[in-house]
Each structure stands twice: as C-alpha cells, then as structure tokens.
C-alpha positions in Angstrom: 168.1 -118.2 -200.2 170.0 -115.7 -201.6 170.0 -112.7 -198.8 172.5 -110.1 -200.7 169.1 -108.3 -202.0 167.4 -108.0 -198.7 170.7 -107.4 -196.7 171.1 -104.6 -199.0 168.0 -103.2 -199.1 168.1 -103.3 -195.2 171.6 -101.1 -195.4 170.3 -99.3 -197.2 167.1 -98.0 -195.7 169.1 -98.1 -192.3 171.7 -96.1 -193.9 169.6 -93.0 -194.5 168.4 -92.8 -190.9 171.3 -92.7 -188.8 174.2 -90.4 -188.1 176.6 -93.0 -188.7 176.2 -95.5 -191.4 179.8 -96.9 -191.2 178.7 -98.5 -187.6 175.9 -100.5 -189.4 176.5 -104.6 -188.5 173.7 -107.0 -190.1 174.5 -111.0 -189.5 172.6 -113.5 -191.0 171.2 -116.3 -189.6 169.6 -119.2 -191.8 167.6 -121.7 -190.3 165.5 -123.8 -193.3 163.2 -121.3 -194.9 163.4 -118.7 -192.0 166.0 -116.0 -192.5 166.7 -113.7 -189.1 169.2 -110.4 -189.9 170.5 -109.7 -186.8 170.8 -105.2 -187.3 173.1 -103.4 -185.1 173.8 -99.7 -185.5 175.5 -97.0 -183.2 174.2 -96.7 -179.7 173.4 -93.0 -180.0 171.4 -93.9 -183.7 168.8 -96.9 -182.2 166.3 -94.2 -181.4 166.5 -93.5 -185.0 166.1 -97.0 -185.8 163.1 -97.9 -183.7 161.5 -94.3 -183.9 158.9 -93.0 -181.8 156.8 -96.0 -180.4 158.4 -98.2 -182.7 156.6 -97.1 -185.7 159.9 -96.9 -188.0 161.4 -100.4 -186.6 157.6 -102.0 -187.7 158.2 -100.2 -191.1 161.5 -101.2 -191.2 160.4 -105.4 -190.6 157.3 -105.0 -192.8 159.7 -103.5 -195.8 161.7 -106.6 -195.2 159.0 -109.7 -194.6 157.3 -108.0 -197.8 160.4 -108.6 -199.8 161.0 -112.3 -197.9 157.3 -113.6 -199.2 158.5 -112.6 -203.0 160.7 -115.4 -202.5 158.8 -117.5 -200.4 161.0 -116.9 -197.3 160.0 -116.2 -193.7 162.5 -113.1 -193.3 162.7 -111.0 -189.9 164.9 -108.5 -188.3 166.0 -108.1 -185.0 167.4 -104.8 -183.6 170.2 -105.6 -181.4 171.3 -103.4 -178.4 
C-alpha cells in the first residue's frame, strides 16, 4: 500500500492542532493488509492530540480508517507517549 497519502493527511491534520508541528514523528508499520502509523508529537501538545475524553484522537482514527477502506486497507493509529 502506498501510505504517503494517509501519512500526509495525518501531518497534516496533526499539524494544525499542536504548538509544535516540527516535533511531529509518524512510523509506519506494515504487516499484510494492516497498516499501524505509530504518531508521536511534543509531550506538552498530546492533550491537544487526544482532546477532551478522547473525542479528537477518535476523530483523528476515524479520518484515517475512512481513508484506509478506500483502498481496502485496515489502517490505524496509535498515539505514542
């Protein structure tokens, strides 16, 4: 699969929530026809990243599995401490 898209689309949303966007880390893992993007960010920018109750980091991981199925990939992201 052919990740640039979704690892861009993921700096980019990622990018306009946090203080520091130069800090943002994303690794990619491929394992068959599951993709796992590994998201790290500044320690004082998580909170803006998992948002209150987790409701942003959901968003975030439904943007991403939504843009996954278009290509018939099983796509998740994990937010790394």
């Amino acid at each position: 699969m052919d990740t640039t898209g979704v690892k861009e689309m993921l700096t980019y949303v990622v990018g306009n929530l946090v203080e520091h966007p130069e800090e943002i880390r994303i690794e990619v893992l491929e394992n068959g026809s599951s993709v796992t993007l590994q998201l790290r960010v500044a320690a004082d920018d998580m909170g803006r990243v998992i948002g209150r109750n987790g409701r942003i980091a959901k968003e975030i991981r439904t943007l991403i599995k939504a843009m996954g199925q278009r290509e018939d990939k099983r796509v998740m992201v994990d937010i790394m401490d």
